[in-house]
N, C-alpha and C positions, 0 to 999 in steps of 0.2 A: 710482233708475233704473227704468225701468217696459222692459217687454216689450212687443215691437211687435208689432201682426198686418198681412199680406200680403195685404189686400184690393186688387182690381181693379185689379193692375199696382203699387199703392202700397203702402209701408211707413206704417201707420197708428197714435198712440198710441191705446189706451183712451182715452174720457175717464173721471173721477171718481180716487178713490184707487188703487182697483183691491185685489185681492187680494196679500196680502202671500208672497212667497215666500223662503225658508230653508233655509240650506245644511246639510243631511241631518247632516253630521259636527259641527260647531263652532255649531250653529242659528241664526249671524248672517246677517239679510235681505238677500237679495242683490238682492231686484227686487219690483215689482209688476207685476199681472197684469191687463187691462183690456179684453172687447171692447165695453162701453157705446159706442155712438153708433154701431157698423161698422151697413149698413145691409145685413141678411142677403138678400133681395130681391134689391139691385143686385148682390149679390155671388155671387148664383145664376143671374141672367139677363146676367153675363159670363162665366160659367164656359159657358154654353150657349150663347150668338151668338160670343165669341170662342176661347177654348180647346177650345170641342168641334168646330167645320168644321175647326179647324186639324190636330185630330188624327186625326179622322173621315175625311179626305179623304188621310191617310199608308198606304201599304200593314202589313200584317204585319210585311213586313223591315223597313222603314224603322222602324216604331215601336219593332222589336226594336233595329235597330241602334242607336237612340234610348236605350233602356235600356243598351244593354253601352257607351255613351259615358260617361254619367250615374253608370254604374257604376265604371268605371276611372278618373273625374275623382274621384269619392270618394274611391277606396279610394286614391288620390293622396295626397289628404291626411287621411286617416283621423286622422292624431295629433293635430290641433287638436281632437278632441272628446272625446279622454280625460278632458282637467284637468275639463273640464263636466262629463264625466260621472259622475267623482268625486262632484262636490258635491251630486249626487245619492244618495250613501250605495253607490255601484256599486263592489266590490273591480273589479280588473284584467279577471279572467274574466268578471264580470257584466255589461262595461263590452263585453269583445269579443262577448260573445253577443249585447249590444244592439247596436254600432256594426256591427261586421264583420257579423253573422252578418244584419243590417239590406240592406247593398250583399250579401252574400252570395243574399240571395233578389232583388236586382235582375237578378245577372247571371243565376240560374237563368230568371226568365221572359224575360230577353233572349234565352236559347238558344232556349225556346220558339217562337221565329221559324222554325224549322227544320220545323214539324206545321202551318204553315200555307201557305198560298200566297202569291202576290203581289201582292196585290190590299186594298184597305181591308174588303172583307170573305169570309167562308169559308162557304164550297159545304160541308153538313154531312152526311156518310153516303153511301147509295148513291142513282141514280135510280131511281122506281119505278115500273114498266110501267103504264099506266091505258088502255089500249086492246089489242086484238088485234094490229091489223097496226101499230103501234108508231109511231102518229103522235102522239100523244097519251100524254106522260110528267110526271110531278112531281119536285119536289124540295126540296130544304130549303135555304134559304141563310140567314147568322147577319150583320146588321148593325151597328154600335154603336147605342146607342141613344140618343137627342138629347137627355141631361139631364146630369143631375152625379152623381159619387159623394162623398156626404157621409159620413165615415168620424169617429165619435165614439167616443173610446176614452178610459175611463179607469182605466186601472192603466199601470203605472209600468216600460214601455221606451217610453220616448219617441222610439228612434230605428229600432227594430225595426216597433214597433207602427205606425208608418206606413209605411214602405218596403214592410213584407210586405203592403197593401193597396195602395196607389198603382202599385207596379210590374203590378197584375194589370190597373187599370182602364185604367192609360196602351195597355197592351199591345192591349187590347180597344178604343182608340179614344174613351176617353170622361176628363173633367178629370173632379178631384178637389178637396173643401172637407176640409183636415181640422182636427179641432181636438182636439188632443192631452188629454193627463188633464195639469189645471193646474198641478199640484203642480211637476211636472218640466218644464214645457211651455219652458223658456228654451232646454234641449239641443234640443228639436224646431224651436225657433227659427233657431237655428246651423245646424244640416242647411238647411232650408227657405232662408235667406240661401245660403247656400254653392248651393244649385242653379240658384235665381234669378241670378244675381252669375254663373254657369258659362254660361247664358245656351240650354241645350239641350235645354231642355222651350220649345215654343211658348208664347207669352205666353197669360194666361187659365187654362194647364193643370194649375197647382196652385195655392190661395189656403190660407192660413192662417189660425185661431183661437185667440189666446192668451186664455182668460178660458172665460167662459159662454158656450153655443152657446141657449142657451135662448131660444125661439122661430122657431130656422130649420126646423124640420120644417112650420111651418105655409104654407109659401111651396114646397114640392118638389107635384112632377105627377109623372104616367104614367110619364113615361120618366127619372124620378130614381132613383136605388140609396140606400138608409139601410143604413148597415153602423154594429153598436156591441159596444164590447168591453169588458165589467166587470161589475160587481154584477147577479144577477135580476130584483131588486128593481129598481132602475134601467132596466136591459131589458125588461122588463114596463111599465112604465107607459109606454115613448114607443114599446114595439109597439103599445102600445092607442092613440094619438093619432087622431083621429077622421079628418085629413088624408090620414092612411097608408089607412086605409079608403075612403075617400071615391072618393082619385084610383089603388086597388090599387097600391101604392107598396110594391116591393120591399124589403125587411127582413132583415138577417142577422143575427143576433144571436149572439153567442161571447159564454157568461156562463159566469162563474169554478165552478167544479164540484170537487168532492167524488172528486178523483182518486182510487184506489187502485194498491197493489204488495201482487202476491201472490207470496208464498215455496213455490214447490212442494215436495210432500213427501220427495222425493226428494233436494231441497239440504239437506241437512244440514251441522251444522256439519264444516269441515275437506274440504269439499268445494269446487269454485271459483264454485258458481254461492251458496252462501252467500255468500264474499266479496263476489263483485258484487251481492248483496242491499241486504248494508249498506252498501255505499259509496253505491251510486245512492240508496237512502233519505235519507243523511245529504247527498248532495249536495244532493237534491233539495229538502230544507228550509233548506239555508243558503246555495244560490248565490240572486242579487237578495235576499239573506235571508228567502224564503218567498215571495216576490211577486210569484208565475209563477200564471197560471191554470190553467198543469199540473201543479203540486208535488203531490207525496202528499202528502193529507191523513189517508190511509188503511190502516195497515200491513196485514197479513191475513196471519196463518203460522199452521202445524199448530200445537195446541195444545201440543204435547210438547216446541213448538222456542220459546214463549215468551220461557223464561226466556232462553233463547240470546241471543235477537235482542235482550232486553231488554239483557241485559249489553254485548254485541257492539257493538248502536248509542251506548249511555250511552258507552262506553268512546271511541268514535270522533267523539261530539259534545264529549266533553272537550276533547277535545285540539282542535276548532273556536277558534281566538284569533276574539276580535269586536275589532272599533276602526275606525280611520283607515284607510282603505284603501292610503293611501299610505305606514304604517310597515311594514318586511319585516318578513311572517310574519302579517299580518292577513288571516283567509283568509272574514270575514263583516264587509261593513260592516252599515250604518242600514237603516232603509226608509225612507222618501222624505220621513215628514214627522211632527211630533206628535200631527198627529190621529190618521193611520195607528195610529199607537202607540195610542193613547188605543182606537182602534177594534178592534185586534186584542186588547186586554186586555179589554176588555169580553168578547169574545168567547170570549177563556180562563176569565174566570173562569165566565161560563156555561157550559160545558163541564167544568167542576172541580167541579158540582152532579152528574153522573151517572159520575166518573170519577176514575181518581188522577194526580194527577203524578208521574212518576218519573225527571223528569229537567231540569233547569232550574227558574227562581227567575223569578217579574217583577221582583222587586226588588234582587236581591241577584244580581249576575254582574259580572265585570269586563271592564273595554274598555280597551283599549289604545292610545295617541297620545289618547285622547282625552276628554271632560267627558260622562259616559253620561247627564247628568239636561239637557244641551242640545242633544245632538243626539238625531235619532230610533232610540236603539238599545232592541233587544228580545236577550232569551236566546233560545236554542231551545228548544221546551218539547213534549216527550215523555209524552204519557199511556196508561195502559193502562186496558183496556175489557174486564174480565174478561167478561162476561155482552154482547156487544154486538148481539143480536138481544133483548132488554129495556132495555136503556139505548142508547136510540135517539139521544140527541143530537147523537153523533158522526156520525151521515149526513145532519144537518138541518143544521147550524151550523158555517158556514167561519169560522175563523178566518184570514184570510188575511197570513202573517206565518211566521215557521220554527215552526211548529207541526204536529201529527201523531199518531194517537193506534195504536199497538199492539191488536191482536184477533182471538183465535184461533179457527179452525175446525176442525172434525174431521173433514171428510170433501171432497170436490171440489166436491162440490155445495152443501156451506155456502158453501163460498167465492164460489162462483159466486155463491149468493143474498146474500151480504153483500157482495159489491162491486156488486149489480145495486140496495143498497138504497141507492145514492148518487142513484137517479130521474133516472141520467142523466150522463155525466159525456163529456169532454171526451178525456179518457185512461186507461185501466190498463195493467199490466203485469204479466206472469206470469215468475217466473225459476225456470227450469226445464231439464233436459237430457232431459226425459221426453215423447216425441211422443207418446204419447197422453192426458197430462196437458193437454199445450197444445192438443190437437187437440180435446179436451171442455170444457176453458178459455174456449178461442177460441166455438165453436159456443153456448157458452151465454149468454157475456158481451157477445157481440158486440151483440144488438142493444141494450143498455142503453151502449153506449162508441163514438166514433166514431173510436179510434185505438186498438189493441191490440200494444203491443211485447211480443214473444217473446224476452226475454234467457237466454242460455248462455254456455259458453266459446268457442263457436264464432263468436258475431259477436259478442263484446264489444271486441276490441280497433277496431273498427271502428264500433259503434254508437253514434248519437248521443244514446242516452240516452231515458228515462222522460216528460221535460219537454221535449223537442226536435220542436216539429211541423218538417216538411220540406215545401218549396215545390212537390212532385215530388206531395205526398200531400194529401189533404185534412185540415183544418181546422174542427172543432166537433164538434157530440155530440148527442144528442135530449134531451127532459125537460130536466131542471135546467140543462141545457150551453145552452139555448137553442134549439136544434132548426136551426141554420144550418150551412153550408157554405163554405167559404173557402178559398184557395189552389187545391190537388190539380193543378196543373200547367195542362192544357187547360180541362180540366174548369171551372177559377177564373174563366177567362177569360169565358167561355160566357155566367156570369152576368150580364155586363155586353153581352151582346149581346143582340138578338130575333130570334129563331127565325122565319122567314115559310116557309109554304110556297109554292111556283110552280109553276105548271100551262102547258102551251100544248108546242109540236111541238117536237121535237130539236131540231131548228135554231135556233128561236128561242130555247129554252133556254142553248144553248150560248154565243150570242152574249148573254146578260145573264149569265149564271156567269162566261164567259170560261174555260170547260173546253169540252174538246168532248163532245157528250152522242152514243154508239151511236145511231147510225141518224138523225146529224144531216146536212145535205148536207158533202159532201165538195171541196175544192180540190186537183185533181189537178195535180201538181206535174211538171214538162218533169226540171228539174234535185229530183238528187239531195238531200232535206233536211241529208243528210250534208257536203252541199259547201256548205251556209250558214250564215251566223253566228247570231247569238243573236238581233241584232236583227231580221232578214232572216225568219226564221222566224215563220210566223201561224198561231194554233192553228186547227186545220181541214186546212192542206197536209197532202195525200197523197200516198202512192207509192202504186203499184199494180204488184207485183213480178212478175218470171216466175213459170213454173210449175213442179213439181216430181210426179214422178210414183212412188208409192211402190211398190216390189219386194218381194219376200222376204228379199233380200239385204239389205235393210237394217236389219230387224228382226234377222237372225239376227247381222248385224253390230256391229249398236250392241250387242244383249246381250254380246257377248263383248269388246266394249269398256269398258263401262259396267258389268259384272258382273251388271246386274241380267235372273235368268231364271225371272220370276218367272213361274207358268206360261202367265197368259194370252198372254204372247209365245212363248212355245217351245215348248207342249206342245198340239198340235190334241185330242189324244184323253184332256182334261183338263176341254173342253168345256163339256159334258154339265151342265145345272140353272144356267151362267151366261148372262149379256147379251152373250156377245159368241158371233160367228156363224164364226168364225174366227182364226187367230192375231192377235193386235190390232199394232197399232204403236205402242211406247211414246210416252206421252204426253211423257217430256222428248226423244226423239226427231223428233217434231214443230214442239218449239220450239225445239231446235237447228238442224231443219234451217228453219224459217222466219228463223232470224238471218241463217244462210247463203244465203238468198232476198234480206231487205229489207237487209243491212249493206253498203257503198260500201264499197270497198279503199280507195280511192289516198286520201292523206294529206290532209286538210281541216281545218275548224275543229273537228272532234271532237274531245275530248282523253280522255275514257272512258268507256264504260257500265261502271255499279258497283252496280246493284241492279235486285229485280225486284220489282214489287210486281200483288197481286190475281191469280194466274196459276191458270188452270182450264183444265180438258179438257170438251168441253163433245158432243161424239161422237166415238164410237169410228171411228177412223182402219184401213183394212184396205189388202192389197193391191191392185195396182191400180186406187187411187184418188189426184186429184190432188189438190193442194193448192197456193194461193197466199197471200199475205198482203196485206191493206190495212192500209197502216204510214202514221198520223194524227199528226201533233201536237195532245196531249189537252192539255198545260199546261204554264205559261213561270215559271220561278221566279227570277230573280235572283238573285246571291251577292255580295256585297262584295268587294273587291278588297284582297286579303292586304299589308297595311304592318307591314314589320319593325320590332320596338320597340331599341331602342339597344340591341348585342350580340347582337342574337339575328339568327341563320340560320332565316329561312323553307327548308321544303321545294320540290323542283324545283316548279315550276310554279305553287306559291301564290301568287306574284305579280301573276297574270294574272285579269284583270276575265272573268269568265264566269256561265253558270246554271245551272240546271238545266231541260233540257228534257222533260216526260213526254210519252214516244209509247204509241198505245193500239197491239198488235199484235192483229191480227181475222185468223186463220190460216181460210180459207174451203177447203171442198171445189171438187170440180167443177158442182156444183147450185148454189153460189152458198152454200150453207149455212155457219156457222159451228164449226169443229170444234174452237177455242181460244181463249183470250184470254188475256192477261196484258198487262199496263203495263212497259216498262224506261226507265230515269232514267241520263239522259245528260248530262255537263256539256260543255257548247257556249262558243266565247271567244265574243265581242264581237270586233267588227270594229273598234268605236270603243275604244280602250284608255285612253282620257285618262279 
């Protein structure tokens, strides 16, 4: 049986033999592996003429919605990928943190639809004045950008390792080539069928690589993305590809690093954050059994607490059963393949030239359900590093596998410099109950880590753990980690866009952002924006409300309503060395009473304002001065139309097709002058409800 790859619409074999592939537990070949003959070219200049206008031309929501469909058809049928994912040497846990926790970062960047607009692309930051009388402003807006993301990853979550990259680039507008690590590539296969077959990515918008990807970097341009996750070694040499240079061809690289976990001094044994010391250690070496690019490689405790942790972890790696994933009670399968194996022993035994083992056997351990000399099973193996600012090897030399080596420090600042001598790493962690331990931890370790967990008893029962990057947070590390970025929520997306800046008048501006931009021409509106739908509404309508003329009474009213007497409103002969000339008018006083200027009573498509966003006071407001407001539709956002799922009660009004409208409120004096501003987010129905 050979594995197929997903070029240009079609399901493709390799040609020749192909590489042979085997099942992680019982080491019988289940497939071969082949892309001899894909034609990497055509399969780059379809991902850009058709998958990328298809997605490029979707708004925000739409792409998002796109995601959270993709996502909930998965996680649909999540169970067809377990038995695969077995046969990858994945116990149950290993298997949910690649399948689930894979659709679990689709639906996180699906929420992200909610920080952007409605439009295929986002208006970035603020506008920036570039002339006096404000004819003449800039701006930043972020396009997709007209190439592919080629996403080459090889270590071993076949289904994580691509979801957590394709949901970022879909989201940003742009297809995706991936070609998984070959080893496991059949489970990336099943996904990839299942989404194709689902029919809810635009054709062109994901293609597939079972085999060797070698030679498609020579065929990407300008506007292509290279994203690779694995060995330095490997990462280094196709950062260096001459192509990448030539056409400055964006690069991320996530290389496997030299994690550590440090034991603050304060955990002591019989404390709770010891506990949680050694569990996340010991987890963190035997779930995928070591074959996280963020496992501790690294132990780091007080010297005093050594022996502790020596016994504590030994004790707790015992009782780890290794085997078949699928007999109860097997809590560490395989890793992924023989060579794997072959690869991480070499690397122990190098490591076993400057160090001891004190805890596990290469050869001698037993596996459970299963034949330990035909599938790919390793022990955990435990070494200690008495002297390890002299016996350097454990910061040079991953073994990547449940391996880990124990090494004590005497003081904060050793720690800090022995987890900073990883040159770079991906993740560390400090387990502590001591803020000022963490707080000089943090400051010293940071710039050598691009992820720092602060574990306690206080977010443990809550905490994702040592080895858990999160979709919400960024992704890579400097030096040895690769020096790339990935995920971080908005942030991830960004990558996959181009930054343009735009210059020319309000008005014009506002009509190519499709935001209204200050001081762009205005559409004064007869009828109320309040008495219009969703669709009916064009960004630029204005009201232009009555006027309102402020008293004393009002001042000294709202403070006694409002509680706030703070002195510039109450106290005249408080005065004296301030900016204000008189009792001022509180600022939320102003934009209270502007609601009650620009807000329609009688009942319309409104259904609520529910937030306020950017809100400044921008002159002081005194007696006897008026005020009015110029109330703009700034931006139209669209929302989905709430569909109950079988048994479930939607809440009142979720049913109903509506957006989000932002109006800018410009609260002006009698001069004409500006004395306010703030933005409020109002959800408007639709007229058309189908």
């Amino acid at each position: 049986m050979k594995t197929k790859n997903y070029a240009q619409g079609k399901w493709i074999e390799g040609e020749g033999e192909g590489k042979p592939l085997y099942h992680a537990i019982t080491g019988e070949q289940l497939a071969t592996a082949s892309s001899k003959g894909l034609d990497f070219a055509a399969m780059m200049d379809y991902a850009r003429t058709v998958g990328g206008p298809a997605l490029a031309k979707m708004t925000f929501q739409e792409r998002g919605l796109m995601l959270k469909a993709l996502a909930l058809h998965l996680m649909s049928i999540k169970k067809k990928f377990y038995p695969v994912s077995a046969q990858t040497g994945a116990t149950r846990v290993d298997s949910w943190i690649d399948i689930e926790g894979g659709i679990g970062n689709v639906f996180a960047n699906a929420s992200l639809r909610r920080q952007f607009g409605d439009q295929p692309f986002y208006v970035d930051g603020e506008m920036a004045p570039l002339s006096k009388e404000g004819t003449f402003i800039g701006h930043h807006i972020m396009v997709p950008k007209q190439g592919v993301a080629i996403h080459i990853n090889a270590f071993n979550f076949p289904v994580w390792g691509m979801l957590e990259k394709v949901a970022v680039n879909f989201m940003a507008g742009v297809p995706a080539i991936v070609k998984p690590a070959t080893i496991t590539c059949y489970l990336t296969e099943l996904m990839v069928k299942e989404i194709v077959d689902s029919g809810i990515l635009p054709e062109g918008a994901l293609q597939l690589i079972c085999g060797s990807a070698n030679g498609i970097i020579d065929h990407v341009t300008s506007q292509d993305i290279v994203t690779f996750t694995g060995s330095a070694t490997t990462g280094k040499m196709l950062k260096a590809h001459p192509r990448l240079l030539e056409e400055a061809v964006p690069f991320n690289m996530e290389a496997d690093s030299l994690n550590a976990s440090i034991l603050g001094e304060d955990a002591i044994p019989g404390t709770e954050e010891f506990d949680l010391f050694i569990k996340e250690v010991q987890r963190e070496m035997t779930v995928k059994a070591g074959q996280k690019c963020t496992a501790i490689r690294r132990i780091i405790v007080p010297e005093k607490l050594v022996e502790d942790v020596q016994i504590s972890l030994g004790q707790r790696l015992a009782k780890t059963i290794i085997g078949d994933p699928a007999i109860e009670g097997v809590r560490m399968g395989s890793l992924a393949g023989q060579e794997q194996v072959a690869e991480v022993k070499e690397r122990v035994e190098q490591l076993a030239k400057s160090q001891e083992i004190v805890f596990g056997d290469l050869n001698n351990f037993e596996v459970t359900g299963a034949d330990k000399d035909k599938g790919a099973f390793l022990s955990p193996i435990l070494f200690l590093n008495t002297d390890p600012f002299k016996n350097t090897d454990c910061h040079n030399i991953e073994a990547f596998g449940p391996v880990s080596t124990i090494m004590p420090y005497k003081d904060l600042n050793e720690a800090i410099e022995l987890a900073n001598m990883g040159k770079g790493s991906l993740v560390c962690s400090i387990i502590t109950n001591d803020d000022k331990i963490a707080k000089e931890f943090v400051m010293g370790a940071a710039p050598m880590h691009g992820r720092i967990l602060i574990l306690n008893a206080a977010c443990a029962k809550e905490s994702t753990g040592h080895g858990s990057p999160m979709p919400q947070l960024t992704h890579g590390g400097p030096g040895r980690a690769g020096g790339g970025e990935e995920m971080g929520g908005k942030r991830g997306i960004m990558h996959y866009l181009q930054r343009t800046a735009i210059q020319g008048s309000p008005t014009m501006l506002t009509k190519v952002t499709e935001q209204y931009q200050y001081g762009g021409e205005q559409t004064i509106t007869k009828e109320h924006v309040f008495q219009k739908y969703f669709e009916e509404i064009q960004v630029g309508d204005t009201v232009i409300t009555d006027k309102h003329e402020i008293v004393p009474e009002n001042i000294t009213d709202f403070a006694a309503l409002s509680g706030d007497h703070f002195y510039a409103h109450v106290d005249p002969d408080s005065l004296d060395g301030t900016i204000f000339e008189q009792n001022v008018a509180h600022g939320y006083y102003v934009l209270s009473r502007a609601a009650g200027l620009f807000v329609d009573g009688p009942k319309g498509p409104v259904l609520l304002n529910y937030g306020i966003d950017e809100c400044r006071f921008t002159k002081p407001v005194y007696p006897g001065m008026t005020i009015g407001v110029r109330f703009t539709c700034k931006e139209k956002i669209s929302q989905e139309k709430k569909v109950a799922a079988e048994g479930e009660v939607l809440d009142k009004g979720m049913d109903i097709k509506k957006g989000i409208v932002k109006f800018l409120v410009d609260v002006y004096d009698e001069t004409g002058e500006t004395v306010a501003l703030a933005t409020i987010l109002t959800m408007i129905k639709f007229k058309n409800q189908d």
